[in-house]
C-alpha positions in Angstrom: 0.0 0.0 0.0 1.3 3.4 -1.2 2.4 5.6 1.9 -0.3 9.1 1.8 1.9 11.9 2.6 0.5 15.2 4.2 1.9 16.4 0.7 0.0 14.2 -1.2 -3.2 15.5 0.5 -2.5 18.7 -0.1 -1.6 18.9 -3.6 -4.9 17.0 -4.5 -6.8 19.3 -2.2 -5.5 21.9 -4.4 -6.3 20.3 -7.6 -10.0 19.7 -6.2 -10.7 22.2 -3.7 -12.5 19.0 -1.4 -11.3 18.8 2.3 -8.4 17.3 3.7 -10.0 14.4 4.9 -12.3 13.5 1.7 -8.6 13.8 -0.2 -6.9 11.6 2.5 -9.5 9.2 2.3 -9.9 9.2 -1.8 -5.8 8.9 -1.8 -6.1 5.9 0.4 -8.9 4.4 -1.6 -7.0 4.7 -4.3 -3.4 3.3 -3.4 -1.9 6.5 -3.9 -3.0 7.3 -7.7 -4.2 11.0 -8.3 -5.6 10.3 -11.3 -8.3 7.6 -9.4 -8.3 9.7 -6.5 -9.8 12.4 -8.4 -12.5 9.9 -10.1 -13.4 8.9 -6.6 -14.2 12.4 -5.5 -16.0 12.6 -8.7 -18.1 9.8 -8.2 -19.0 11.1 -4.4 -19.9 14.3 -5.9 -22.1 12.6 -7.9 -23.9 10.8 -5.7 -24.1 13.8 -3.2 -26.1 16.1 -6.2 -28.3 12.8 -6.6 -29.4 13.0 -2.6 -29.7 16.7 -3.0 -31.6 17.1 -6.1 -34.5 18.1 -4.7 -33.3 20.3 -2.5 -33.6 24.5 -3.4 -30.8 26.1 -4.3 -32.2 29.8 -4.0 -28.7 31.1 -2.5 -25.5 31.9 -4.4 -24.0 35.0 -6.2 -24.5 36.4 -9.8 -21.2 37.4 -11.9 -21.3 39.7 -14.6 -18.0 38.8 -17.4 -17.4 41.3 -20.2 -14.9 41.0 -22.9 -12.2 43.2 -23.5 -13.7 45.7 -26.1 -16.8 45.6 -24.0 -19.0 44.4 -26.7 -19.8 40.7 -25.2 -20.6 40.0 -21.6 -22.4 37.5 -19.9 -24.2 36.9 -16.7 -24.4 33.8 -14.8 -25.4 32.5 -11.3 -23.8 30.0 -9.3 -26.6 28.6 -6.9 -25.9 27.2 -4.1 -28.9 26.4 -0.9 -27.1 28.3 2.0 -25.9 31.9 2.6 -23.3 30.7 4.4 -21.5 28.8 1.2 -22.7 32.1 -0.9 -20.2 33.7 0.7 -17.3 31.9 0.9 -14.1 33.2 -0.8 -13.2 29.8 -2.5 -17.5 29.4 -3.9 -17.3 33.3 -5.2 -13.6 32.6 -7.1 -15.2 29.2 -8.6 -18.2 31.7 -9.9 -15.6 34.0 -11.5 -13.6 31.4 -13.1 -17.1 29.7 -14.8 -18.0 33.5 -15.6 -14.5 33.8 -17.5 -15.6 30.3 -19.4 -19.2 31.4 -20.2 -18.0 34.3 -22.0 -17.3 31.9 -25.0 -20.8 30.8 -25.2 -24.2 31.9 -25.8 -26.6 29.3 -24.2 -26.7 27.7 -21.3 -26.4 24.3 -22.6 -23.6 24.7 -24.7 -21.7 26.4 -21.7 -23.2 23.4 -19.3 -20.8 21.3 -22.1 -18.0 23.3 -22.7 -14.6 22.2 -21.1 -13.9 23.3 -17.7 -10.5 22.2 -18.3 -8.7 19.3 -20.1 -10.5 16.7 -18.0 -13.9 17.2 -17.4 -16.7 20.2 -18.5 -18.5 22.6 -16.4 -21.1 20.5 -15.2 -18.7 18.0 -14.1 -17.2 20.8 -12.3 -20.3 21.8 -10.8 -21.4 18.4 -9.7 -17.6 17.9 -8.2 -18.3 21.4 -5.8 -21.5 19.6 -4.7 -20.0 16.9 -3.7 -16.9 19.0 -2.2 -19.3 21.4 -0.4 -22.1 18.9 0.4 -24.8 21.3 -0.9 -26.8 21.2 -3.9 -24.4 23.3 -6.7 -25.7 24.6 -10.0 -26.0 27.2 -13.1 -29.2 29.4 -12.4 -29.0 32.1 -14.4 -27.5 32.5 -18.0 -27.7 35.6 -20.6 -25.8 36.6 -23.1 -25.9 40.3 -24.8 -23.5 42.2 -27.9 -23.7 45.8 -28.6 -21.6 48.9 -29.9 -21.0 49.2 -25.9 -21.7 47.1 -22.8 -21.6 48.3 -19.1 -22.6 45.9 -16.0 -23.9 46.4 -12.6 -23.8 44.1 -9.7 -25.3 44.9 -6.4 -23.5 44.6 -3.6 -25.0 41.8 -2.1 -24.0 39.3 -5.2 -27.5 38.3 -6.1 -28.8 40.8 -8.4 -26.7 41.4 -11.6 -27.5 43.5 -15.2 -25.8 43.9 -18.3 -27.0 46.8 -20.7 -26.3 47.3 -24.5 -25.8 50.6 -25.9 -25.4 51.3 -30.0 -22.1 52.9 -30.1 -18.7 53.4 -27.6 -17.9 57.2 -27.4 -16.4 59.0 -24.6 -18.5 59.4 -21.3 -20.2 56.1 -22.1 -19.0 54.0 -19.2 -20.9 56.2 -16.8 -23.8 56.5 -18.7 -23.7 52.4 -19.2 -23.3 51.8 -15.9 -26.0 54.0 -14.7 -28.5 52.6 -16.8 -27.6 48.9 -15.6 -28.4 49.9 -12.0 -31.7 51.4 -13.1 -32.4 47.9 -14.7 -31.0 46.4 -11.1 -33.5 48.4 -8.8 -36.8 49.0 -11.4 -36.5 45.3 -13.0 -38.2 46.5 -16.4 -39.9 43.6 -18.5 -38.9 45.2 -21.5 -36.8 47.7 -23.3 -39.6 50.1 -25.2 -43.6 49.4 -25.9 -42.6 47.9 -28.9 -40.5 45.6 -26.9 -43.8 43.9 -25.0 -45.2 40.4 -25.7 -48.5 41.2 -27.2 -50.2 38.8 -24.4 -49.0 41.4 -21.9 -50.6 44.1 -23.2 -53.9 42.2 -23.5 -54.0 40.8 -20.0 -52.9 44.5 -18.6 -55.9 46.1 -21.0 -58.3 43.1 -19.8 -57.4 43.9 -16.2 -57.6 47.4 -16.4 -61.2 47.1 -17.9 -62.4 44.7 -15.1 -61.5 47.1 -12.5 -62.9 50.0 -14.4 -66.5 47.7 -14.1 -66.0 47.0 -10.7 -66.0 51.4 -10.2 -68.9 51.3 -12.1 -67.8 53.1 -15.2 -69.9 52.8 -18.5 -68.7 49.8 -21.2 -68.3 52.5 -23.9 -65.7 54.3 -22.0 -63.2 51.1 -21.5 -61.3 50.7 -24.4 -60.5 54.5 -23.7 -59.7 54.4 -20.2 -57.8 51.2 -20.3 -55.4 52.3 -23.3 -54.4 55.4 -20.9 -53.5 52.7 -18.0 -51.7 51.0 -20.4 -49.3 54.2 -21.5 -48.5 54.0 -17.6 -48.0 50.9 -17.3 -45.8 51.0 -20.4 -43.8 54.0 -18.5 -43.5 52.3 -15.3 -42.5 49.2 -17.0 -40.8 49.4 -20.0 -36.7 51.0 -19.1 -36.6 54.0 -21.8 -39.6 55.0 -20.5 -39.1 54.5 -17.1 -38.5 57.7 -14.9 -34.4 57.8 -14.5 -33.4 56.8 -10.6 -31.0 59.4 -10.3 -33.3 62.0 -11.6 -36.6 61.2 -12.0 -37.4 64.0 -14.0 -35.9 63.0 -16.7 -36.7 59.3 -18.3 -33.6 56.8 -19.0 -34.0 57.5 -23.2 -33.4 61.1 -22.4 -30.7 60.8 -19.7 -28.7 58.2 -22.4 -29.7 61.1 -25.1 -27.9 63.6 -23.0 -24.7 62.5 -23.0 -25.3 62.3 -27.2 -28.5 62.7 -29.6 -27.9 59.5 -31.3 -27.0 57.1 -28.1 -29.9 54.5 -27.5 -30.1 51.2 -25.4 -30.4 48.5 -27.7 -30.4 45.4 -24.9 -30.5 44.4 -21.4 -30.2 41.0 -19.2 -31.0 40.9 -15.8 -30.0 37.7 -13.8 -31.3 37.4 -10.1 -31.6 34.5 -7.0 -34.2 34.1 -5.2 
């Protein structure tokens, strides 16, 4: 039997991030190979996500990537079922590295099967850190977004993140970009413009707005009327370029973006959130 050095467990600690003990053990198991030490951790992984898979995984942190010309970013959560493991140093690094990866891809599924490394893929990964951590571990959240120029936002507690599209990179833009994805943050707009609005939306806003209008008694033939003025509201408190602008809510986002240049317009947005 192969003699487990202190070493030994350390070094495939490192390669695994799993506790000294689960590496001891996994080493001894093994007779000493890494290689089937590794695939034994694995396997418990494995069978750890099966015992947890109903469990909710509600907790966990939100990274926003961006390339380096800040046309590409993505946004991903890493969910995990306590706020305990949300925080940890080790969990937060892990989401940063998958963030890097995601970059690369614009699905969820095709990120799910890209290569974490030379071994095994992301999911692999994933199911490895439940088995590591003990808790159910997985993807929430995945978006993708391109545009002339994207900023990002994400709120200080990790589980609210936003990525925002603009049509063209001039100077001041960063400000403006960021700004704009903290507006999406705190207001959570379903859409970027009217236009922008599923068409069963509108109908079940117009339907509901005409019920209520029965319920105060008013007369059928003013309805349609009534209800398409509740609508422009709700299109200005939901929709982001018409949404008053947080910073000054005088103005409205589309004219705030407008002041730093005439032709500056959002063309996108993502917003990833837990819980």
């Amino acid at each position: 039997m192969a003699k487990i050095t202190a070493a030994d467990v350390n070094k495939l600690r490192k390669m695994t991030g799993a506790g000294m003990m689960d590496c001891k053990n996994a080493l001894v198991e093994a007779d000493g190979d890494f290689e089937k030490a590794i695939e034994i951790l694995r396997k418990k992984g494995q069978k750890v996500a099966a015992k947890r898979a109903d469990r909710e995984s509600s907790e966990g942190v939100v990274v926003a990537t961006l390339n380096d010309d800040k046309t590409r970013g993505v946004l991903i959560s890493l969910n995990c079922e306590t706020d305990f493991v949300a925080k940890n140093e080790d969990f937060v690094k892990l989401a940063e590295q998958l963030g890097k990866i995601a970059l690369n891809y614009n699905t969820k599924e095709e990120f799910l099967n890209a290569p974490f490394d030379d071994k095994i893929t992301v999911a692999e990964k994933v199911t490895e850190q439940t088995g590591v951590i003990g808790e159910k571990i997985e993807i929430g959240g995945f978006e993708a977004l391109e545009g002339g120029y994207l900023g990002s936002y994400i709120h200080s507690n990790k589980k609210i993140g936003t990525l925002v599209a603009l049509n063209k990179n001039i100077e001041g833009v960063e400000e403006v970009a960021h700004d704009v994805a903290m507006q999406v943050a705190a207001m959570n707009p379903i859409a970027l413009d009217e236009n922008s609005v599923p068409q069963e939306v509108i109908d079940k806003e117009l339907e509901i707005a005409k019920e209520q209008l029965r319920n105060e008694g008013k007369p059928e033939n003013m309805l349609e009327k009534i209800a398409q003025g509740k609508l422009k509201k709700f299109f200005k408190e939901n929709t982001l370029v018409n949404q008053a602008f947080i910073k000054d809510n005088k103005k409205t986002v589309a004219d705030y973006v407008k002041s730093l240049d005439p032709e500056l317009k959002i063309t996108g947005f993502k917003r990833v959130a837990l819980g």
